[in-house]
C-alpha positions in Angstrom: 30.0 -18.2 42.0 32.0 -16.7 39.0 34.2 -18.5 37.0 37.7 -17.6 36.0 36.7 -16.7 32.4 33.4 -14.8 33.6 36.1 -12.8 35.9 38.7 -11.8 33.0 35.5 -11.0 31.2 34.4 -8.5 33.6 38.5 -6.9 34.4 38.3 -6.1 30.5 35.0 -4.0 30.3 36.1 -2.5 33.8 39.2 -1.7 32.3 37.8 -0.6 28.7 35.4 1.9 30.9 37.8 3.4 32.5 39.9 4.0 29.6 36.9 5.3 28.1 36.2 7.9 31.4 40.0 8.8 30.7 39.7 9.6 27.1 36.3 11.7 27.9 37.5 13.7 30.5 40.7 14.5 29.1 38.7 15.9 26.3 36.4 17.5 27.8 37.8 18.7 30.8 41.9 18.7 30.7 41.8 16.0 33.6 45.1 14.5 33.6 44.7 10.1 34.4 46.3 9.2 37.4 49.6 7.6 37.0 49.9 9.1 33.5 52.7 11.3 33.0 51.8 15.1 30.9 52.2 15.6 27.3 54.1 18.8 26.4 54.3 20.4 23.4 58.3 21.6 22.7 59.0 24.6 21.7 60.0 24.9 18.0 63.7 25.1 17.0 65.4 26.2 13.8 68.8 25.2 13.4 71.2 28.1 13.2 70.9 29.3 9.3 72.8 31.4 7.1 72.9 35.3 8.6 72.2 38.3 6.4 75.3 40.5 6.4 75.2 42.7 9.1 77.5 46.2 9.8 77.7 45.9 13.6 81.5 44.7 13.0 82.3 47.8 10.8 80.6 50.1 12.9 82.8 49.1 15.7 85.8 49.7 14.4 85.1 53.1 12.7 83.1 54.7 14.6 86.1 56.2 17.1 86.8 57.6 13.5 84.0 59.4 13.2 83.3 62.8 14.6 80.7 66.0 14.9 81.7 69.1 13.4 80.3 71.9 15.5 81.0 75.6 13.6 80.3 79.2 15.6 80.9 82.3 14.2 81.5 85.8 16.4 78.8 88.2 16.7 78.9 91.8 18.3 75.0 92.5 19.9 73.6 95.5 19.2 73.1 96.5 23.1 73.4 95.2 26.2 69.8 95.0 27.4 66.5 93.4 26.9 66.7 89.8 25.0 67.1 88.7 21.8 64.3 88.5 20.0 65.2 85.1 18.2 68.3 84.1 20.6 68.0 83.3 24.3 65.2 85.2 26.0 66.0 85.9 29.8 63.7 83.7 31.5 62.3 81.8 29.1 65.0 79.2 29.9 63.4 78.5 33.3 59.8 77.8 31.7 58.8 74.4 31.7 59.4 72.4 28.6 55.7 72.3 27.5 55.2 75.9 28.0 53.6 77.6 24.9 55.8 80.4 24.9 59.1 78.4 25.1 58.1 76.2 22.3 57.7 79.3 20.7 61.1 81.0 21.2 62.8 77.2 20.8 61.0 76.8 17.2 61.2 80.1 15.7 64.5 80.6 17.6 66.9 78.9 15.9 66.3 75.4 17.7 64.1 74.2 14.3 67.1 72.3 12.6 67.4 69.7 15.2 69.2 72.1 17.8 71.8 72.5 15.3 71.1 76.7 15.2 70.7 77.9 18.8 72.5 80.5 19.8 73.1 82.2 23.6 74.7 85.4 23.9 77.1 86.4 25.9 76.0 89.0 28.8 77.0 92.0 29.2 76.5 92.8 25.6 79.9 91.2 25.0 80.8 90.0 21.6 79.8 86.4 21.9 79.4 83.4 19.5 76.1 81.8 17.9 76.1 78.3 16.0 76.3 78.8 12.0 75.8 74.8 11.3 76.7 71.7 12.7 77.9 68.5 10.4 79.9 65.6 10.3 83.6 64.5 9.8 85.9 62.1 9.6 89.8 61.8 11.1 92.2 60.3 8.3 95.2 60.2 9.9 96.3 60.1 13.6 97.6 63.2 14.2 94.6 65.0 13.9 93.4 65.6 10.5 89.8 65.7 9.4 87.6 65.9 6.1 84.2 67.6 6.2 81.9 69.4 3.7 83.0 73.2 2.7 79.7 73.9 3.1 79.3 72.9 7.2 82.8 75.4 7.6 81.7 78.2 5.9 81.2 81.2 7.0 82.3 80.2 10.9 85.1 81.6 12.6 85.9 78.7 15.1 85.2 75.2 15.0 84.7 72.2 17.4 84.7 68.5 16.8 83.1 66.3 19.5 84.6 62.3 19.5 82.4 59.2 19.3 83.4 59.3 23.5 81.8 62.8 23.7 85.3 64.4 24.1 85.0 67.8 22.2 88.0 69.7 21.0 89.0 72.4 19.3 89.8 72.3 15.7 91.6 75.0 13.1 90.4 75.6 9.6 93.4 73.8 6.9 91.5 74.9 3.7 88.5 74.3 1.7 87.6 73.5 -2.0 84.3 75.0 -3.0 84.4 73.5 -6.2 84.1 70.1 -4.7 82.3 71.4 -1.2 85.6 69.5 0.7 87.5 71.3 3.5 90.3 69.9 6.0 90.3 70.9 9.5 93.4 69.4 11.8 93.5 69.1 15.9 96.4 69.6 17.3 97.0 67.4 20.1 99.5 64.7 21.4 96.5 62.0 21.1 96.8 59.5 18.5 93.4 58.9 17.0 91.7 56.4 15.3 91.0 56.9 11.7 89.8 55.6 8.1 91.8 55.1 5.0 89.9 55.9 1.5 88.7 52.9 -0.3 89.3 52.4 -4.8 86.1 53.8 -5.6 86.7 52.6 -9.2 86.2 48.9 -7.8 82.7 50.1 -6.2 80.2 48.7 -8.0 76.3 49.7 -8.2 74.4 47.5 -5.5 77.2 47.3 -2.6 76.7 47.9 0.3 77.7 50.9 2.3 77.0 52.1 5.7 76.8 56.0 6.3 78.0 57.2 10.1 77.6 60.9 10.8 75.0 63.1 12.7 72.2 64.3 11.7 70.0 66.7 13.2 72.4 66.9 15.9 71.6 63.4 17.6 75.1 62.3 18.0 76.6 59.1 16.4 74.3 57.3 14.3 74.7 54.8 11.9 72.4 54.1 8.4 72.6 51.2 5.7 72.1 50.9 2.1 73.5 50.2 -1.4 75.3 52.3 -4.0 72.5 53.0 -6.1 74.3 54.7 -9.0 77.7 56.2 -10.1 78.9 59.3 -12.1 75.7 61.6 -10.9 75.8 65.0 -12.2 73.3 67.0 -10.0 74.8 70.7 -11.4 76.5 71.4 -7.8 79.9 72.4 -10.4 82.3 71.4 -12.9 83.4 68.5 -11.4 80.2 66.4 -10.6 80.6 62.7 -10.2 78.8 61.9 -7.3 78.0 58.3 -5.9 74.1 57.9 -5.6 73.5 56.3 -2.2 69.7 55.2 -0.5 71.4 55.0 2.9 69.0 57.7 5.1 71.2 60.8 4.5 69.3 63.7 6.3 71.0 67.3 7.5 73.9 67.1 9.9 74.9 63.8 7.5 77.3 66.4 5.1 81.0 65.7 5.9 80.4 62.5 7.5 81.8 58.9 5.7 80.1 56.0 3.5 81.9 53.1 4.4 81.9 49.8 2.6 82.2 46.6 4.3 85.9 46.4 5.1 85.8 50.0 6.9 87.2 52.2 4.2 85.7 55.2 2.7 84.5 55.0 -0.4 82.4 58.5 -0.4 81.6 61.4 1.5 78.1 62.3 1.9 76.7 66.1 0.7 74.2 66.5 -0.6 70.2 64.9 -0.9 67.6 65.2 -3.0 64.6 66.0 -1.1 61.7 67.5 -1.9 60.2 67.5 1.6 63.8 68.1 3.2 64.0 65.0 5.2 65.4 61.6 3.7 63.8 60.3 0.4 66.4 57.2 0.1 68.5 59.5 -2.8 71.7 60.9 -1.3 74.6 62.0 -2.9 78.8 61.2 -2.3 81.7 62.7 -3.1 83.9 59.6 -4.4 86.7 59.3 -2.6 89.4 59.3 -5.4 88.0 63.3 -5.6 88.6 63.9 -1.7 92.0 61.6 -1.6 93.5 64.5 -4.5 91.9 67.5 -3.0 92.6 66.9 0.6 96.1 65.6 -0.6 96.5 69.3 -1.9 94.5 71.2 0.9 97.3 69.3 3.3 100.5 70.3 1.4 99.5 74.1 1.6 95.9 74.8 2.6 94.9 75.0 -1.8 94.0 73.1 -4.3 96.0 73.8 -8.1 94.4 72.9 -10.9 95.0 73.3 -14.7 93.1 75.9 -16.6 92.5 75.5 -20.2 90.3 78.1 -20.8 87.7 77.6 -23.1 83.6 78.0 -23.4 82.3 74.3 -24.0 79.4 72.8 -24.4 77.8 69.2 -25.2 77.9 67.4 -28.4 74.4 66.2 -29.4 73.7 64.0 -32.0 72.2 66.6 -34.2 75.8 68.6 -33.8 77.8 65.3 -34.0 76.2 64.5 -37.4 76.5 68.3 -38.8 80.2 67.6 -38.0 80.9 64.8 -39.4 81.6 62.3 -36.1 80.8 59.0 -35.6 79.0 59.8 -32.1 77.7 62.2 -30.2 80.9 62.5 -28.0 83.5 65.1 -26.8 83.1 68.8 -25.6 82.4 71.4 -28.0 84.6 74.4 -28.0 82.0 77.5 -27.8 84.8 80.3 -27.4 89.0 79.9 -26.3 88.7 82.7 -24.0 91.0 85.9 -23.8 94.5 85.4 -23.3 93.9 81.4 -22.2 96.0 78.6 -22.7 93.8 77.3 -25.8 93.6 81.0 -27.7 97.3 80.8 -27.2 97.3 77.1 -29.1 95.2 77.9 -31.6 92.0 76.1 -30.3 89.5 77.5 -32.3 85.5 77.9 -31.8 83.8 74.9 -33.6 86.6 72.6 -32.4 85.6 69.8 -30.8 88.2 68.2 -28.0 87.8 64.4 -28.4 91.4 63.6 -25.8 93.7 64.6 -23.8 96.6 63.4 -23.8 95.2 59.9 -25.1 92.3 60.3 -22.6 89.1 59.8 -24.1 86.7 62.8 -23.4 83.3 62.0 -23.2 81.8 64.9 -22.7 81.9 68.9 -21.3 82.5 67.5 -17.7 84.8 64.9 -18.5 86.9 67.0 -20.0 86.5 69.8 -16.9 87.7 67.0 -14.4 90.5 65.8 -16.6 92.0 69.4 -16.6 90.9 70.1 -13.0 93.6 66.9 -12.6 96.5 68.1 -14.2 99.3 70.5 -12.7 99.0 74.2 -13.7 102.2 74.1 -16.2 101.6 70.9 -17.0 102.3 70.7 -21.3 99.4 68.2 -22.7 98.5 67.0 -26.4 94.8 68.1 -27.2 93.2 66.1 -29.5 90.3 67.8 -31.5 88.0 67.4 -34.4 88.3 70.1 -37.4 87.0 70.5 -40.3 86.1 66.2 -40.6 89.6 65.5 -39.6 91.5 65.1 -36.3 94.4 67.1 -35.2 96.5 67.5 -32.1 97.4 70.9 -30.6 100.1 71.1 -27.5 98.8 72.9 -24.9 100.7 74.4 -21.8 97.8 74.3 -18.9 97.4 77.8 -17.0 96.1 77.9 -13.4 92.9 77.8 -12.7 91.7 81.8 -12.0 89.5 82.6 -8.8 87.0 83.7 -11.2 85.6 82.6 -14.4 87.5 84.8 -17.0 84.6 86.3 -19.8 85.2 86.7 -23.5 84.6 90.2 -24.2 83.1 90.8 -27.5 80.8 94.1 -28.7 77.3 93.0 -28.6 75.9 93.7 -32.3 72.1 95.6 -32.2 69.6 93.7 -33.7 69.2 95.8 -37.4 66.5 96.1 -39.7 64.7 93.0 -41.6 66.9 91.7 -44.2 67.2 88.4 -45.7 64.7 85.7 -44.9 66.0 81.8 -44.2 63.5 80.1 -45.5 64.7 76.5 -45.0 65.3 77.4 -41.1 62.1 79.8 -40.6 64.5 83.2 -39.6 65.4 86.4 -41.1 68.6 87.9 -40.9 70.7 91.2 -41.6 74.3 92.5 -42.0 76.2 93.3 -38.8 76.9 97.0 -38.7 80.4 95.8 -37.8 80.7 93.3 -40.6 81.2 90.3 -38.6 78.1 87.6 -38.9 74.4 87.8 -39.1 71.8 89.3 -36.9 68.5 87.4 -36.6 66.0 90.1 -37.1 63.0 87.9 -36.9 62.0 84.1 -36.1 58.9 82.5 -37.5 57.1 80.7 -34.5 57.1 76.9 -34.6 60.3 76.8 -37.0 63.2 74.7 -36.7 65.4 78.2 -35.3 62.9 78.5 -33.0 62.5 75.1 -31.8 66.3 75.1 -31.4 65.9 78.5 -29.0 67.6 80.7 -31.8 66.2 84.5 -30.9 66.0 87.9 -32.8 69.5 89.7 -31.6 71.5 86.6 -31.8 74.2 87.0 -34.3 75.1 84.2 -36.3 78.9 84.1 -36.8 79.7 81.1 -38.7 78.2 78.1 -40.4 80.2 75.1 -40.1 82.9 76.5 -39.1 83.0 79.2 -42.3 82.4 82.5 -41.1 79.1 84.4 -42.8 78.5 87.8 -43.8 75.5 87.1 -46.1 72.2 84.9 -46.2 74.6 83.6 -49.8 77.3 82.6 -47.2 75.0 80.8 -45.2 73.4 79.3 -48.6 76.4 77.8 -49.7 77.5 76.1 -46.3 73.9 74.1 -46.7 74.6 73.2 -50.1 78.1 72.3 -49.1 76.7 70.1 -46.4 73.9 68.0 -48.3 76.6 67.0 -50.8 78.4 65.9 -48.6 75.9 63.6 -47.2 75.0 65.6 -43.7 71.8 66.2 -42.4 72.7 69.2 -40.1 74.5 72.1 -40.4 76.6 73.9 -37.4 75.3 77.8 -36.9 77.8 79.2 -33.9 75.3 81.9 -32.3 76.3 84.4 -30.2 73.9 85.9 -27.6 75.2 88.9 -24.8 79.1 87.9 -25.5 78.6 84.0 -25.2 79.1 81.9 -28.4 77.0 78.7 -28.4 76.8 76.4 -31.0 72.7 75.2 -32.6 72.5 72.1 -35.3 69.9 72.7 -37.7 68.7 70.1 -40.3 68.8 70.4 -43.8 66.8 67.6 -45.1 63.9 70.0 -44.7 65.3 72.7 -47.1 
């Protein structure tokens, strides 16, 4: 008979076994103990952290803005049978899509660009209408007006812009600006649409965000992100380069179409990339929108842009020109030539000048000083401030309007002559003019300073420091003239086929 404590002692191991049996098979089998509730893992929770920016917000609110510029120009066919060769063939149409031959006509047809150059003419042999390009645009006021690039317009003859909604309607031609690639279009309708105010593009700093809406390769509505990546790019488009440097994906059917910053406003329009394969490379270029706010003002008063016309051949100041001179820096634009019958021959600008102001403005450089003109009214009097002969001076100017055309200096291009006089210091020898007016190089040693500096035989040299030459002693003099007093360089204003240019040579060497 078992006693009480021989019975406890036998409930503990039966227990301890069966906690052991437990243990075991839950190890080694997933058995769940009777009795013993399941132990769940839960699932892992952050609490709600800060949120990167996002554009979803903006995008709302200006994308109604927003628009796709569709341009056609006429075309009269040639006949009235057979297909065109790169158009619409008849029947090709009804070919399945993955037919050889209809891949065919659709890439070498015009379809290659994203769809944006397919064309369908009109039967019959009637004068119909093909696609030129296809872009993007952007209302700015609600009755109807819209900014795009000059270059999506050009060259059509009708033009359609197609809403955020898909609504397409017609659009007329306002004017363009080729210098800046802008161009207004306006819709007339009773609709009151949404549009986008330009932003202070002087507040726009390098590394802000900006979100690009347009459509490129003819998808519709679509909407990129990136930063400002740099300001004041010149890229050689034209005399008033001062593009906004973007990595938002810019690709084609993105020119005309609107950088946005984060409170919905303008702040450049997109036209051009740089793109050595032709798709995006994250380096895309903006018109800032202080340019398109004055241009389009203009193009919206009378379908034109004025601007003031100084007239003169510039060209940059380098430090090797700035020191022959006498300035303090390498700044300014360097009169070349005043050209005939301009505003700055009538002043008395003078080749050699160099145009530090205007009007209290400082000019920085050749392009500077084109975009502070291009500013100012046609008629518009202004105080040039320019640097002669070591000292400063200021000449009044009364601005012309800016020609169609580049006006040309017209001067008699001098034949190179026979050897003459050699340079030694410089490594060129020069000659009399027949006409009496300069020095033609007749030969240039190779590996000299002239020729480093791309002086040729048949330029003329017309002045040294601003003295005009007629003899190698002429140009002598001006070097001695310059080491005493302390410069390293000396000016030579070359002329080559009717265009002065200015070369700094040094005369330490001499």
């Amino acid at each position: 008979m078992s006693t009480p404590s021989t019975l406890s002692r036998t409930r503990t191991r039966l227990l301890a076994a069966a906690a052991s049996i437990a243990i075991a098979g839950a190890i080694g089998f997933g058995a769940v103990t009777s009795g013993t509730a399941p132990v769940q893992a839960e699932a892992v929770r952050i609490e709600a952290a800060a949120q990167a920016p996002g554009f979803a917000d903006v995008v709302d609110k200006v994308s109604p803005a927003v628009v796709s510029v569709r341009v056609t120009a006429k075309i009269e066919p040639a006949s009235d049978t057979g297909a065109d060769l790169f158009g619409d063939p008849r029947g090709f149409e009804n070919l399945p899509d993955d037919h050889p031959m209809k891949r065919f006509f659709r890439e070498f047809g015009g379809e290659r660009d994203g769809g944006q150059r397919y064309g369908r003419r009109a039967p019959g042999g009637r004068e119909g209408t093909r696609p030129v390009s296809q872009g993007s645009g952007f209302f700015i006021s609600e009755d109807g007006y819209i900014v795009t690039n000059n270059h999506v317009v050009e060259g059509g003859q009708t033009f359609a812009v197609v809403m955020d909604n898909g609504t397409e309607l017609e659009a007329t031609l306002v004017g363009t600006d080729p210098r800046t690639d802008l161009a207004l279009l306006k819709v007339d309708s009773d609709q009151k649409f949404t549009y986008v105010d330009f932003a202070d593009d002087s507040k726009v700093r390098v590394g802000d965000w900006v979100v690009a809406v347009g459509n490129p390769f003819g998808l519709g509505g679509t909407v990129t992100a990136g930063i400002v990546s740099a300001r004041g790019r010149d890229i050689g488009a034209g005399p008033y380069d001062d593009f906004l440097q973007i990595d938002a994906a810019v690709n084609r059917g993105n020119s005309g179409g609107p950088a946005f910053n984060l409170n919905g406003q303008v702040v450049g329009i997109n036209t051009a990339i740089f793109s050595p394969s032709g798709g995006n490379v994250g380096i895309a270029f903006a018109i800032p929108a202080s340019t398109a706010r004055e241009v389009v003002g203009d193009l919206m008063k009378d379908g034109t842009v004025q601007r003031g016309w100084l007239g003169v051949q510039i060209q940059a100041v380098n430090s090797d020109i700035a020191e022959s001179l006498g300035l303090a820096k390498a700044a300014g634009a360097l009169v070349s030539e005043p050209q005939a019958d301009s505003p700055a021959q009538l002043a008395g600008i003078l080749a050699g000048d160099v145009i530090t102001q205007v009007d209290g403005k400082d000019v920085g450089s050749p392009k500077e000083l084109a975009r502070i003109i291009g500013a100012t009214q046609p008629g518009a009097a202004v105080d040039v401030t320019v640097w002669r002969k070591g000292a400063s001076e200021t000449i009044k100017v009364t601005l012309g309007d800016m020609p169609g055309t580049d006006k040309q200096a017209s001067l008699d291009p001098a034949a190179p002559a026979a050897p003459g006089d050699m340079l030694e210091t410089f490594g060129m020898t020069v000659t009399r003019a027949e006409d009496g007016k300069g020095l033609v190089v007749t030969d240039v040693a190779p590996g000299s300073e002239a020729s480093e500096r791309g002086i040729q035989a048949g330029d003329v040299i017309v002045a040294v420091n601003s003295t005009d030459v007629t003899s190698a002693a002429d140009v002598d003099k001006a070097i001695d003239d310059a080491a005493k007093a302390g410069r390293k360089a000396v000016l030579f204003q070359v002329n080559r086929e009717d265009t002065n240019r200015f070369v700094a040579l040094p005369v330490a060497k001499g």
